[in-house]
N, C-alpha and C positions, 0 to 999 in steps of 0.2 A: 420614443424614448427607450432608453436600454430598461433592461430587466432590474438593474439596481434600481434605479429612477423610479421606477415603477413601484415599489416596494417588495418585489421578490428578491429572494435569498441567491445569491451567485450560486452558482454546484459546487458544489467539494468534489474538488480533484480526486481524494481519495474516497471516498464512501459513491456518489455516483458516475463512477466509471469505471471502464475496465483495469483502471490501477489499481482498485479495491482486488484484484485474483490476486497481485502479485503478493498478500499479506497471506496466501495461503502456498505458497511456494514450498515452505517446508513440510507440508502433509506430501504434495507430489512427488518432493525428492523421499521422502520416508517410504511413501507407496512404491515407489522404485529401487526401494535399496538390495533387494535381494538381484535388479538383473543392472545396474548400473556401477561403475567405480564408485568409494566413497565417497573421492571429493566433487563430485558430482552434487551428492547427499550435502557434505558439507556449503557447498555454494547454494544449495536452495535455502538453507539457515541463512544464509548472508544476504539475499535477496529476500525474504521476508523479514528479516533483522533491521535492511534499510527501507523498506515499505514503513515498518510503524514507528521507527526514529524521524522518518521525513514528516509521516503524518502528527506524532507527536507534536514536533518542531513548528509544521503549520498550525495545530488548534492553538500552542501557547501565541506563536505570532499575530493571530489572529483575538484573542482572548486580550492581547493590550492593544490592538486599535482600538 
């Protein structure tokens, strides 16, 4: 039987996987601001910006099944 069947919990895409790094994007582009262009900087905000909007968006979806 699959793992739901079974009684274990599916994975969260965000918390156990490597898409959990990408909510930390905006420390890398910060850590790099002194040797990279800004908007560099500003697209790591935007790439963690959409990590925890997506992640948000699945716990609510998940939270009304």
């Amino acid at each position: 039987g699959s793992a739901r069947a079974m009684g274990a919990a599916e994975p969260d895409l965000y918390r156990d996987t490597w898409v959990r790094y990408l909510g930390y994007a905006n420390e890398v582009g910060e850590s790099f601001r002194p040797l990279v262009p800004v908007p560099v900087v500003w697209a790591s905000y935007g790439v963690a910006t959409a990590y925890v909007t997506a992640d948000a968006f699945d716990k609510g979806r998940r939270a009304l099944l």
